[in-house]
C-alpha positions as CSV (number, residue, x, y, z in Angstrom):
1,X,7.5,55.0,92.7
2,X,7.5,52.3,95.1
3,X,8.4,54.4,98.4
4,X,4.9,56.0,97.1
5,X,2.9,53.1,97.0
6,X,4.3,51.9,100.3
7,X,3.4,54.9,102.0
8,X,0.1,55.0,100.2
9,X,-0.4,51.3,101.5
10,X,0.3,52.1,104.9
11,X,-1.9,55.1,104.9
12,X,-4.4,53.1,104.1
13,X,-3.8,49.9,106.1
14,X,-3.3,52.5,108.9
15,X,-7.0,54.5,108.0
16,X,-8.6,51.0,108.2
17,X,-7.5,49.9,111.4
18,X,-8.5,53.2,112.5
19,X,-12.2,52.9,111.4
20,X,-12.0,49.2,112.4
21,X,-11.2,50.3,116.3
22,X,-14.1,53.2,116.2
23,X,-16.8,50.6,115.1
24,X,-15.4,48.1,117.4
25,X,-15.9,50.7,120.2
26,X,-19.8,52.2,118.9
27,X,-20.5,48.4,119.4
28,X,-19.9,48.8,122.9
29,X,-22.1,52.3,123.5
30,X,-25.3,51.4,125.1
31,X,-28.2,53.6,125.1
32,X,-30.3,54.6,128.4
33,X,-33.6,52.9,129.5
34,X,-36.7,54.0,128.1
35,X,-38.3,56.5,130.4
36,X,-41.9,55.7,130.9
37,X,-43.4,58.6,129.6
38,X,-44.4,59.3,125.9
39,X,-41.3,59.9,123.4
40,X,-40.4,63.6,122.5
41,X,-41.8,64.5,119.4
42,X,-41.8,67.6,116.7
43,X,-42.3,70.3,118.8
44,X,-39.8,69.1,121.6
45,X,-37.2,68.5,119.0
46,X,-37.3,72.0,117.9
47,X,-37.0,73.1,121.1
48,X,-34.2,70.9,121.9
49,X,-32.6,72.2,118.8
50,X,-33.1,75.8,119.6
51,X,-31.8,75.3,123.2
52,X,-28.8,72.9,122.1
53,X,-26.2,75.3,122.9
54,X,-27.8,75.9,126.7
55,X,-27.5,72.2,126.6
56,X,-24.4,71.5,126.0
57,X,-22.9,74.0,128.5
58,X,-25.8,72.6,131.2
59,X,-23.8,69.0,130.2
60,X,-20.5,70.2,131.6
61,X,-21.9,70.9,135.0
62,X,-24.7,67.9,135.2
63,X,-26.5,65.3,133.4
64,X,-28.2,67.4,131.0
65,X,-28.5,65.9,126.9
66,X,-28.3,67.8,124.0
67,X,-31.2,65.0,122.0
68,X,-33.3,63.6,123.8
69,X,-34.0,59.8,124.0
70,X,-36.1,58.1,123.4
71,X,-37.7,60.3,120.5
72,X,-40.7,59.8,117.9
73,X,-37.7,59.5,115.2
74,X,-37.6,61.7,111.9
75,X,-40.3,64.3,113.3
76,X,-38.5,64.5,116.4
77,X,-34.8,64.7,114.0
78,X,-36.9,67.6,111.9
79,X,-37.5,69.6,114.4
80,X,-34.1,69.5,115.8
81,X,-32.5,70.3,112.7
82,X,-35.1,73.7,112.1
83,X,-34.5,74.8,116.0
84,X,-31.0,74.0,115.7
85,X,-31.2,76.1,112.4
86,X,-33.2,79.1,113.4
87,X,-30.7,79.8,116.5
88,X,-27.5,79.3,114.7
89,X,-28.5,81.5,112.6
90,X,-28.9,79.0,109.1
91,X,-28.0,79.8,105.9
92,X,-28.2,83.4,106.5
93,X,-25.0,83.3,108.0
94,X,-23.4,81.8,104.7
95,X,-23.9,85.3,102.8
């Protein structure tokens, strides 16, 4: 029983330091300056999201983003998810 609860313990000792080093790290990321035009919105989010894929082989090869920043928030999020959706196919796949 206590070989169990020591390995239980270090599990989660271990898990926590694990999470502990990811947020330390996030804390670091820094996002990119503001361009100067007007933020993407609905419609440009479900584009984004319909074209993610193309993105993110565009991304290998050069500077290309999958979500664009900076962005008019949840309209811009909506439309991603629906795009993103309707080209992978959404829950129709499932059945």
């Amino acid at each position: 029983m206590k070989d169990r609860r020591r390995q239980r313990l270090v599990r989660m000792l271990v898990l926590a330091t694990a999470c502990l080093l990811m947020i330390m790290l996030a804390a670091c990321a820094m996002q990119p300056r503001p361009f100067l035009m007007a933020p993407s919105n609905f419609w440009l989010g479900l584009l984004h999201g319909f074209i993610s894929l193309f993105s993110l082989i565009g991304g290998l090869f050069s500077d290309a983003r999958i979500y664009a920043y900076p962005n008019t928030g949840f309209g811009y999020d909506l439309g991603f998810v629906i795009g993103a959706a309707f080209f992978y196919g959404g829950s129709v796949r499932i059945r």
